[in-house]
FIVEX-242179 format. One record per residue: residue in three letters; x, y, z of N, C-alpha, C, CB in turn; residue number from 1; chain. Coordinates in steps of 0.2 Angstrom, whole numbers, plus 5000, padded with zeros to 4 digits. Glycine has a CB too. Example, Ala and Ser with C-alpha at 12.3 -4.5 7.8 and 13.67 -1.06 7.14 Angstrom:
2
PT, r, n_c1, n_c2, n_c3, ca_c1, ca_c2, ca_c3, c_c1, c_c2, c_c3, cb_c1, cb_c2, cb_c3, k, c
PT, ALA, 5066, 4972, 5039, 5062, 4978, 5039, 5066, 4984, 5039, 5057, 4978, 5045, 1, A .
PT, SER, 5064, 4989, 5035, 5068, 4995, 5036, 5064, 5000, 5039, 5070, 4997, 5029, 2, A .
END
This chain:
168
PT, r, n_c1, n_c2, n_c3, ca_c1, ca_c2, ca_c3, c_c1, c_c2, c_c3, cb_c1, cb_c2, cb_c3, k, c
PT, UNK, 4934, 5725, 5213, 4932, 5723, 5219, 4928, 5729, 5222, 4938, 5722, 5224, 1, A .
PT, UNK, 4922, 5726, 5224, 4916, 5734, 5227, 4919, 5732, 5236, 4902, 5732, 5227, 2, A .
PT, UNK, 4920, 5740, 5238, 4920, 5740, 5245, 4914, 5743, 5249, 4925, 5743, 5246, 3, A .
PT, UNK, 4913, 5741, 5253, 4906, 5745, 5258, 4907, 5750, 5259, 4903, 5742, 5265, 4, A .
PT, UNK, 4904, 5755, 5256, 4904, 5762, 5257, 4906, 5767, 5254, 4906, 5762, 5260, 5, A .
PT, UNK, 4910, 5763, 5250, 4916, 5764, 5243, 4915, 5765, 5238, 4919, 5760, 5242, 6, A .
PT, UNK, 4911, 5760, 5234, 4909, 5760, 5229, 4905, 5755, 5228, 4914, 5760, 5225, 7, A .
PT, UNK, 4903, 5753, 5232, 4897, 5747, 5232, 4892, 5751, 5228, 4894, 5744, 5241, 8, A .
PT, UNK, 4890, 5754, 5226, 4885, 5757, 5223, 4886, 5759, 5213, 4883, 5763, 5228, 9, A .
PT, UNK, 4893, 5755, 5212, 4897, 5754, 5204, 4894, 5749, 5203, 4905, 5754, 5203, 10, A .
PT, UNK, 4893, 5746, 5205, 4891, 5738, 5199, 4888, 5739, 5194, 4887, 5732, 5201, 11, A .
PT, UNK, 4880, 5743, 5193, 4877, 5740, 5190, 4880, 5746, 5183, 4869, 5740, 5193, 12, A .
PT, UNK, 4881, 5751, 5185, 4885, 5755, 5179, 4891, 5753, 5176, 4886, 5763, 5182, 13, A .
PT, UNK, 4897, 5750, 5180, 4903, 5747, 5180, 4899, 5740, 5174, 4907, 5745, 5188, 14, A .
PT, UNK, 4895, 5737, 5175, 4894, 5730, 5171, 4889, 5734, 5164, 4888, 5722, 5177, 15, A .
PT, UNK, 4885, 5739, 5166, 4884, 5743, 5158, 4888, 5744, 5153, 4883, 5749, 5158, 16, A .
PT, UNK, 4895, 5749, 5157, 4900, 5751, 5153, 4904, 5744, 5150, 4904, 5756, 5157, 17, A .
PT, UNK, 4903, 5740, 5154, 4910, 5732, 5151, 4905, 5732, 5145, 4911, 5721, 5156, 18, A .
PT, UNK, 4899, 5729, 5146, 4894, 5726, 5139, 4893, 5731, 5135, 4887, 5725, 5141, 19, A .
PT, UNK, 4893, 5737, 5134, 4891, 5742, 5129, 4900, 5743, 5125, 4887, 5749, 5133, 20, A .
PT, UNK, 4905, 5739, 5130, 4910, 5743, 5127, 4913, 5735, 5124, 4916, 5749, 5132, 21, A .
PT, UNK, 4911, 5731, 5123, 4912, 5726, 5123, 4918, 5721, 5127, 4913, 5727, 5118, 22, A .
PT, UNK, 4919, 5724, 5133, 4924, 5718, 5137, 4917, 5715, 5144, 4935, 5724, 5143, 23, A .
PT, UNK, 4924, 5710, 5145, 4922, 5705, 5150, 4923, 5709, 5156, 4926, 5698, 5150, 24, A .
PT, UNK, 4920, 5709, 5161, 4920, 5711, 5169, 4922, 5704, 5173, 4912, 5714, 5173, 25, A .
PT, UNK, 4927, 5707, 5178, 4925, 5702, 5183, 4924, 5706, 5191, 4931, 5695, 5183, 26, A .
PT, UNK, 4921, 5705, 5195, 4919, 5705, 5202, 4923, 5701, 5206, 4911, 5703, 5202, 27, A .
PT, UNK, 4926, 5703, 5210, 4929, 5697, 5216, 4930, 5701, 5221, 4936, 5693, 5214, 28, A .
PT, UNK, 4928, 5696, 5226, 4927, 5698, 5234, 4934, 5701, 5236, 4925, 5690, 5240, 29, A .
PT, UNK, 4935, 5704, 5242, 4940, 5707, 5244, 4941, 5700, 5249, 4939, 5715, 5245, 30, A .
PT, UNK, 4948, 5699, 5248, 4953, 5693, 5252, 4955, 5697, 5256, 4960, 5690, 5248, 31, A .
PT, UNK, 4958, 5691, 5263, 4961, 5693, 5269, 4970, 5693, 5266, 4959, 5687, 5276, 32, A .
PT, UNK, 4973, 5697, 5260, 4980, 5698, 5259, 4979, 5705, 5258, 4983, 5693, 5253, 33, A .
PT, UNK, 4976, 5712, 5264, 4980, 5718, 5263, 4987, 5719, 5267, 4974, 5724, 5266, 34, A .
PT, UNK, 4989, 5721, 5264, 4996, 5723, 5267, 4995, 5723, 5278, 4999, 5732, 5263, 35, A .
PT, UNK, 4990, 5730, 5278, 4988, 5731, 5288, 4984, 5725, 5289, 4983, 5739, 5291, 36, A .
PT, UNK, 4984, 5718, 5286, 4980, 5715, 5289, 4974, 5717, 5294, 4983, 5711, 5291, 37, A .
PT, UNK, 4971, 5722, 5289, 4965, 5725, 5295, 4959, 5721, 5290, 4964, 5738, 5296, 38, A .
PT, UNK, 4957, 5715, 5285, 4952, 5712, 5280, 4947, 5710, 5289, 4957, 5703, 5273, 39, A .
PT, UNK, 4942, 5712, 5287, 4938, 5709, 5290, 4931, 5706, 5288, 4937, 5713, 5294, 40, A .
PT, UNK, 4930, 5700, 5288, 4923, 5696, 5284, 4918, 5701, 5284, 4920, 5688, 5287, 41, A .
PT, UNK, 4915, 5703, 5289, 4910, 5706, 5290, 4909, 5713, 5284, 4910, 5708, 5299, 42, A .
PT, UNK, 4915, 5717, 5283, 4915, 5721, 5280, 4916, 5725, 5271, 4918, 5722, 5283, 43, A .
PT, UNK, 4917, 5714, 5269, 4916, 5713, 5263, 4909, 5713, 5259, 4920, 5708, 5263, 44, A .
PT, UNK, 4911, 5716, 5252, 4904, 5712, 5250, 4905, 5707, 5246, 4899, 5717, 5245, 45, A .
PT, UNK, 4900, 5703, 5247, 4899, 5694, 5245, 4899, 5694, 5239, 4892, 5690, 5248, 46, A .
PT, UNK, 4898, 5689, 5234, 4899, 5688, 5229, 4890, 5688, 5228, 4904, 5683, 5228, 47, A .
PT, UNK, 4885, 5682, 5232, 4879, 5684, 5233, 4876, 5692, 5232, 4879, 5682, 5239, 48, A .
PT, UNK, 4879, 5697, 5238, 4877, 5702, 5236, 4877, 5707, 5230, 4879, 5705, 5239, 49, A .
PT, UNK, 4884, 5705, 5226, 4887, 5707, 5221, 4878, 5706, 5216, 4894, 5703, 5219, 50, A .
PT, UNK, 4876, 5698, 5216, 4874, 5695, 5212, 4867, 5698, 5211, 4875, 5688, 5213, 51, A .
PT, UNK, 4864, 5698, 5218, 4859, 5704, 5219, 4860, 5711, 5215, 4860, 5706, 5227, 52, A .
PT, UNK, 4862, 5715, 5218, 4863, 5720, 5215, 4863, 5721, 5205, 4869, 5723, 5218, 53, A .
PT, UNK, 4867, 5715, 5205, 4866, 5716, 5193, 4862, 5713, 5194, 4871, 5713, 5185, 54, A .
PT, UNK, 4858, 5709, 5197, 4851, 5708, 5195, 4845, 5711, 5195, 4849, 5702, 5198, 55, A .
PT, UNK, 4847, 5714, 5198, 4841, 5724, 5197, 4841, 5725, 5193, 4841, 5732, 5201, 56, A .
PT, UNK, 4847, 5726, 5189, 4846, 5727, 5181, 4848, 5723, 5175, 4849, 5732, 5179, 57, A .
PT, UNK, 4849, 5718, 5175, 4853, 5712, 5171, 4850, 5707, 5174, 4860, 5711, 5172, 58, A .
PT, UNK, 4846, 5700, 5168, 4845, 5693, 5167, 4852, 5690, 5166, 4840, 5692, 5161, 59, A .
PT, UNK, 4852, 5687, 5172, 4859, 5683, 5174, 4857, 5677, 5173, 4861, 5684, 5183, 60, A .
PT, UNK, 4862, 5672, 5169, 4861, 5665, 5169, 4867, 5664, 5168, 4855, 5661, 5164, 61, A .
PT, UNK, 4867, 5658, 5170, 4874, 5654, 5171, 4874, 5652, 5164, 4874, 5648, 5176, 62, A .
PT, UNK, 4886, 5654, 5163, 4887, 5651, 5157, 4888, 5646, 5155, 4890, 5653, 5154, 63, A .
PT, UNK, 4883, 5642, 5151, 4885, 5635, 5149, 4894, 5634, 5148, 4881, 5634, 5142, 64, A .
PT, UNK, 4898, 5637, 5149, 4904, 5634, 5147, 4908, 5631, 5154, 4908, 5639, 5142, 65, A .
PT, UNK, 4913, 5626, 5151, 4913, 5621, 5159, 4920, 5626, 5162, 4914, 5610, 5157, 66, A .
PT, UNK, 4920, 5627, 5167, 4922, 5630, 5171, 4930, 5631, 5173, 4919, 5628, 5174, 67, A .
PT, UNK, 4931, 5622, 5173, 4935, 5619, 5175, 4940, 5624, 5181, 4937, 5617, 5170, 68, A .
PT, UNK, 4945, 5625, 5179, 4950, 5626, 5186, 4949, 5635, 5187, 4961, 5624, 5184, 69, A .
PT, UNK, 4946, 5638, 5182, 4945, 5644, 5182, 4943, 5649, 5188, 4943, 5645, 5176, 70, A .
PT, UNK, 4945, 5653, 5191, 4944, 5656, 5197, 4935, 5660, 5196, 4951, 5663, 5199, 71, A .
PT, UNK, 4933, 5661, 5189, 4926, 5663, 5192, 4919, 5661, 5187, 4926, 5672, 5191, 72, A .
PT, UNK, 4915, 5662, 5190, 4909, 5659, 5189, 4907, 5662, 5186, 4903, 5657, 5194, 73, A .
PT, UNK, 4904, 5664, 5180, 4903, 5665, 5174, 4896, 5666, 5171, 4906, 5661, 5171, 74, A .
PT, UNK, 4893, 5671, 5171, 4886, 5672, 5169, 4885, 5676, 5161, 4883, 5676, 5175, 75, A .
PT, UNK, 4880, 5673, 5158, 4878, 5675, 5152, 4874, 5684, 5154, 4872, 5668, 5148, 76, A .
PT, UNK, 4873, 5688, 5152, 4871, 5695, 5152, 4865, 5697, 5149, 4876, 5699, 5150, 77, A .
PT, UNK, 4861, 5696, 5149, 4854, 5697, 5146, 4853, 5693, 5142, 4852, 5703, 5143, 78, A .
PT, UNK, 4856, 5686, 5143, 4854, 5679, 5136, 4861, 5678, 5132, 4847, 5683, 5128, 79, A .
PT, UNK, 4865, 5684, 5134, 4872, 5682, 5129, 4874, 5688, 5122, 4870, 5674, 5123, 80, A .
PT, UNK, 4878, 5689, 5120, 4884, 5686, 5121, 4892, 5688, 5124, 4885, 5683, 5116, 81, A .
PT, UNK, 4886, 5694, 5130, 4889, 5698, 5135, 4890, 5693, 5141, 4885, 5705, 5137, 82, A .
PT, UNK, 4896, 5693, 5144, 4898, 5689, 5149, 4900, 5694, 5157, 4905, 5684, 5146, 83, A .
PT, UNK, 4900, 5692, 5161, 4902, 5695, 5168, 4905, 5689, 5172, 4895, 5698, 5171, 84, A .
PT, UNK, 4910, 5690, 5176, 4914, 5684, 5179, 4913, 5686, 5187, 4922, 5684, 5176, 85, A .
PT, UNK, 4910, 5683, 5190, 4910, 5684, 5198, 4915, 5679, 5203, 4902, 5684, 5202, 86, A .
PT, UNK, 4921, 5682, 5207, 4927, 5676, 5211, 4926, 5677, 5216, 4935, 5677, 5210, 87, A .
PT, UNK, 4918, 5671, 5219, 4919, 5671, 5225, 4922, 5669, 5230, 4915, 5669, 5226, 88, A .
PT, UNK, 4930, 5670, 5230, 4936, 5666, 5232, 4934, 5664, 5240, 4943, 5671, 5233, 89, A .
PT, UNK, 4931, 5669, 5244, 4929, 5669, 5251, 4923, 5663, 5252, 4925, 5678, 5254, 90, A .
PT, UNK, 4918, 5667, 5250, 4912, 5663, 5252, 4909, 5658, 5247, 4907, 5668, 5255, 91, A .
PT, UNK, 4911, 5656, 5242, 4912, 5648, 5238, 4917, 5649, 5235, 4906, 5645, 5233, 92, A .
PT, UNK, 4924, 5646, 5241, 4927, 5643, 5236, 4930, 5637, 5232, 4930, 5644, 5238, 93, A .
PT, UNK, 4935, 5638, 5228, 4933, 5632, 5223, 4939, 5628, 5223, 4933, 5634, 5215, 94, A .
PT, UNK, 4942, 5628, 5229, 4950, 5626, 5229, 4950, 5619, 5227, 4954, 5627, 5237, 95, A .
PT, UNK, 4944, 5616, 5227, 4946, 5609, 5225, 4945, 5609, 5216, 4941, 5603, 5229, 96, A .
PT, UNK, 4945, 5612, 5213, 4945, 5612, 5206, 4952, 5618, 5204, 4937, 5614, 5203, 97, A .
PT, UNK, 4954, 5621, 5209, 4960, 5625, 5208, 4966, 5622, 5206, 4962, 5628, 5214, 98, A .
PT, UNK, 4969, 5624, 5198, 4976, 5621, 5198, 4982, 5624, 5194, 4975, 5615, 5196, 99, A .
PT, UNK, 4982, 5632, 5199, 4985, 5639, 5198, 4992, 5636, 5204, 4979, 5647, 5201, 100, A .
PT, UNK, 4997, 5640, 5200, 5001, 5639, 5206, 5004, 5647, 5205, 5007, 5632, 5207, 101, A .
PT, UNK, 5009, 5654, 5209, 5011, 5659, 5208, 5017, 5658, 5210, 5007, 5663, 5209, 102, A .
PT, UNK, 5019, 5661, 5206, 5028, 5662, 5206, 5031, 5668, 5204, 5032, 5658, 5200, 103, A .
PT, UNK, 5032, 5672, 5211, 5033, 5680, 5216, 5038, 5683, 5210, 5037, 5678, 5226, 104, A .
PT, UNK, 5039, 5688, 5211, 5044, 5691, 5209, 5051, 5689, 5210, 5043, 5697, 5211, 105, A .
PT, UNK, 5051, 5689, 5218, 5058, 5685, 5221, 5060, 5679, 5219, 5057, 5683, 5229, 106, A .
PT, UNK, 5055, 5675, 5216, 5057, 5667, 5214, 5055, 5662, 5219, 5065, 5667, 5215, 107, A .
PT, UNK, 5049, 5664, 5223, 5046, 5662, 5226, 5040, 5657, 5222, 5046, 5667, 5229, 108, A .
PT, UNK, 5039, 5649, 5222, 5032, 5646, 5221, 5027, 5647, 5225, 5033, 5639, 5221, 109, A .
PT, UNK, 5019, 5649, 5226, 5015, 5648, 5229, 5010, 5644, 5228, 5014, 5652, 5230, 110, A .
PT, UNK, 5010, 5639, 5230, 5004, 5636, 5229, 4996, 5638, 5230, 5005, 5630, 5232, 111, A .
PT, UNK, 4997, 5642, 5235, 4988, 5644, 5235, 4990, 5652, 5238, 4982, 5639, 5242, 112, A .
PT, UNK, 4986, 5657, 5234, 4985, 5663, 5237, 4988, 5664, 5242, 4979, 5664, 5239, 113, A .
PT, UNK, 4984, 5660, 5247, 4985, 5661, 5256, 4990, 5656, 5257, 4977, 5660, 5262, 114, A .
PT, UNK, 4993, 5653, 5256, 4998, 5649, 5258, 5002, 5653, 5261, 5001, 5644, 5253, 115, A .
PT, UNK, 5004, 5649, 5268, 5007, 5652, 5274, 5016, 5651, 5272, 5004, 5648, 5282, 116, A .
PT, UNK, 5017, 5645, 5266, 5025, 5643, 5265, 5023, 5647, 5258, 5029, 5633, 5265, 117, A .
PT, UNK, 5033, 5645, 5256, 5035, 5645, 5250, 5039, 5639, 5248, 5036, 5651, 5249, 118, A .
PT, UNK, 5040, 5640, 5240, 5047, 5635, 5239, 5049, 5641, 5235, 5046, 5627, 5235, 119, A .
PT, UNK, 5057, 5639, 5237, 5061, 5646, 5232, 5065, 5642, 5227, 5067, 5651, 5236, 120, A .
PT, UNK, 5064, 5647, 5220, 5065, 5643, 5215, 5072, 5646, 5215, 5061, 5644, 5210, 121, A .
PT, UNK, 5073, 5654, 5216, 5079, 5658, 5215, 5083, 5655, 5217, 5080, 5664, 5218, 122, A .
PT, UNK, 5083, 5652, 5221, 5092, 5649, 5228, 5093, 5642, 5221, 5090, 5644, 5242, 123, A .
PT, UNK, 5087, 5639, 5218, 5091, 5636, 5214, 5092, 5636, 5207, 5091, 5633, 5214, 124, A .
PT, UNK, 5091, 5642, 5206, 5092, 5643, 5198, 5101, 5648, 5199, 5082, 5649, 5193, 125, A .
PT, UNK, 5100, 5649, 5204, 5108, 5654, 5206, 5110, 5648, 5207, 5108, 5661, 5214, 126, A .
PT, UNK, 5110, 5645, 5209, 5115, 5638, 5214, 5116, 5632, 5206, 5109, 5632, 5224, 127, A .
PT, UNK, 5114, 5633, 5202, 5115, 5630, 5195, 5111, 5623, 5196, 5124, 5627, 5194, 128, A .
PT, UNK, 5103, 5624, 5199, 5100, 5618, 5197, 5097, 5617, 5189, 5095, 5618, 5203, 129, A .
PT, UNK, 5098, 5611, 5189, 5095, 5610, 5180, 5088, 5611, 5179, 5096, 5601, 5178, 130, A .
PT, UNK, 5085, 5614, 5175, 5078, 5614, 5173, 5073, 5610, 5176, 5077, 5613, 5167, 131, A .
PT, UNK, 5075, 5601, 5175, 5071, 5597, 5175, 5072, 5598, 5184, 5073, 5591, 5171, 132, A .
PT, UNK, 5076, 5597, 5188, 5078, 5600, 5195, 5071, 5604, 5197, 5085, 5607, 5195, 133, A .
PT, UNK, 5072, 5610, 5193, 5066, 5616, 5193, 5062, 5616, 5194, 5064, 5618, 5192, 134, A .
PT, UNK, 5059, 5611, 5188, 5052, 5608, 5186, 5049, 5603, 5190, 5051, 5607, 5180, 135, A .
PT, UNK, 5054, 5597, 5193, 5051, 5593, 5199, 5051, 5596, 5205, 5055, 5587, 5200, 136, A .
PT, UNK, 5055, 5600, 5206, 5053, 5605, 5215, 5047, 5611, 5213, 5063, 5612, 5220, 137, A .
PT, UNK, 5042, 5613, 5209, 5039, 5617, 5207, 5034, 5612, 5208, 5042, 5620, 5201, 138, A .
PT, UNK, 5034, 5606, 5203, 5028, 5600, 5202, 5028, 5599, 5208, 5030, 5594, 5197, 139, A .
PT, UNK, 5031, 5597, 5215, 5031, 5594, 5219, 5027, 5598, 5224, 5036, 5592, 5221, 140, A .
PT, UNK, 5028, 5606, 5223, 5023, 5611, 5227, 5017, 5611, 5225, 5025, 5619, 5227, 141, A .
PT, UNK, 5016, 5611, 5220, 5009, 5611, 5216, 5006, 5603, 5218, 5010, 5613, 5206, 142, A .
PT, UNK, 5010, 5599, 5218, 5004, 5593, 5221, 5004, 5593, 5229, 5007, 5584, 5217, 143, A .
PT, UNK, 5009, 5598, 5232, 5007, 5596, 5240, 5001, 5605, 5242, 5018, 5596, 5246, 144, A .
PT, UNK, 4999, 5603, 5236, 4991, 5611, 5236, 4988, 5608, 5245, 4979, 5610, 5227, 145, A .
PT, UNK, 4984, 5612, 5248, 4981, 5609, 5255, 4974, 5609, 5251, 4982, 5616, 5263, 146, A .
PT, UNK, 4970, 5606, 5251, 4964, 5605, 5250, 4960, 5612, 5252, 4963, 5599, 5253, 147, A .
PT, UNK, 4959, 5618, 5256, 4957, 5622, 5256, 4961, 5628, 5258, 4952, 5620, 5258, 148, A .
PT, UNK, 4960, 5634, 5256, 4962, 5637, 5261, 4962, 5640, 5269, 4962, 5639, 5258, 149, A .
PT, UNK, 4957, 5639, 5273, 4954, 5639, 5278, 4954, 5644, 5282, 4957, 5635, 5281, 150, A .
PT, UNK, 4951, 5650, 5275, 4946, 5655, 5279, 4941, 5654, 5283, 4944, 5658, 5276, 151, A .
PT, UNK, 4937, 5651, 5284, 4933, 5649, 5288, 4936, 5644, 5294, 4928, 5646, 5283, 152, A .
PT, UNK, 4941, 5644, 5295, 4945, 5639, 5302, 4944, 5645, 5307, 4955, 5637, 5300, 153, A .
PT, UNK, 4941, 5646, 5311, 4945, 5649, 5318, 4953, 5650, 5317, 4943, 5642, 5325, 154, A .
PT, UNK, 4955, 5645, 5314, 4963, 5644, 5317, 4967, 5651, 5310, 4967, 5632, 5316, 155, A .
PT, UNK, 4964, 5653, 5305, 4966, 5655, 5299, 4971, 5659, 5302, 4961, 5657, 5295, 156, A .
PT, UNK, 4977, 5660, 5298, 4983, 5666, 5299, 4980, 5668, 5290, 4994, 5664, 5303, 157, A .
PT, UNK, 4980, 5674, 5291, 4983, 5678, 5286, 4989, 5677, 5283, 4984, 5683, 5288, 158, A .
PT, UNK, 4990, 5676, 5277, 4998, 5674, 5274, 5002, 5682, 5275, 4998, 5671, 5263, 159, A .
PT, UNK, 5007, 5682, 5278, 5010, 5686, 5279, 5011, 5692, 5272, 5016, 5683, 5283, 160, A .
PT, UNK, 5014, 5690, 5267, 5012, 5697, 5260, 5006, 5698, 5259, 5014, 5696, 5253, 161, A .
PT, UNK, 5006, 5704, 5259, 5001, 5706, 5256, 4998, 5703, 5247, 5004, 5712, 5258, 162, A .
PT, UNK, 4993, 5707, 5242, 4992, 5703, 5238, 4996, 5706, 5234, 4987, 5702, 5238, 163, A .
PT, UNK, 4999, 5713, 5234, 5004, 5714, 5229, 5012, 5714, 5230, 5003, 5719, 5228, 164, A .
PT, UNK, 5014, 5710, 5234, 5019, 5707, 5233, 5019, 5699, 5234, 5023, 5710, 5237, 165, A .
PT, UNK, 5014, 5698, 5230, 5012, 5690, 5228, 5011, 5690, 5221, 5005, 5687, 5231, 166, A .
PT, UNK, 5008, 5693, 5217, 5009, 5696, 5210, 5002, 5695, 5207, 5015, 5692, 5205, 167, A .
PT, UNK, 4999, 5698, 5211, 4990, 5698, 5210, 4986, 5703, 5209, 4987, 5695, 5215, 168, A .
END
């Protein structure tokens, strides 16, 4: 994650060192899940901007490989067959091709990142619920996903954890 002011000025050396040392990078915007809920849009950098900046030094094309539920957009690195992964979670998200669900330390199901509930799995794996029990109240959180997350709502709350006690 680049912050403004911070380290916004790592990318293009951070995406050298991935390529020359042979791993994958990924880039992802900074989310409204800090603990002081002090995230403010204005103060993030975009994934846009990100994309700008390695293109001052890197021929960026998109990876032909299909994408599907996977959180990042996926560019080829000077033709291949160096990859770079950018997660524009904020400003294009993909929640309609999302099909992650996270299960907390506590025993908690999340269906999305920012999801304001939970379903707890603990109360019934302690209380002697059967597997299949488990796996239909698990399945039933994952198909009741909200269609977006609704950063961009006026109305958005911040999910009360932060992003490390979600397991991210």
């Amino acid at each position: 994650m680049l912050l403004r002011g911070v380290n916004d000025d790592e990318a293009v050396p951070l995406l050298r060192f991935a390529v020359d040392n042979g791993y994958e990078l990924r880039f992802i915007e900074q989310m409204p899940l800090d603990a002081q809920h002090g995230w403010e849009r204005s103060e993030m950098i975009t994934a846009g901007e990100i994309m700008v900046r390695l293109r001052e030094s890197f021929d960026l094309t998109p990876d032909p490989t299909e994408r599907g539920g996977a959180p990042a957009e996926r560019w080829l690195v000077d033709g291949g067959p160096a990859v770079v992964g950018v997660i524009a979670s904020v400003t294009r998200p993909f929640c309609g091709a999302c099909d992650r669900t996270r299960l907390t330390a506590d025993g908690q199901v999340r269906s999305c990142l920012f999801a304001r509930t939970e379903t707890d799995l603990r109360a019934m794996l302690r209380s002697g619920s059967t597997d299949a029990e488990i796996a239909d109240t698990w399945r039933h959180a994952m198909w009741g996903k909200l269609a977006g997350h609704g950063i961009d709502d006026p109305d958005f709350l911040q999910p009360d954890r932060p992003m490390s006690a979600i397991g991210g």
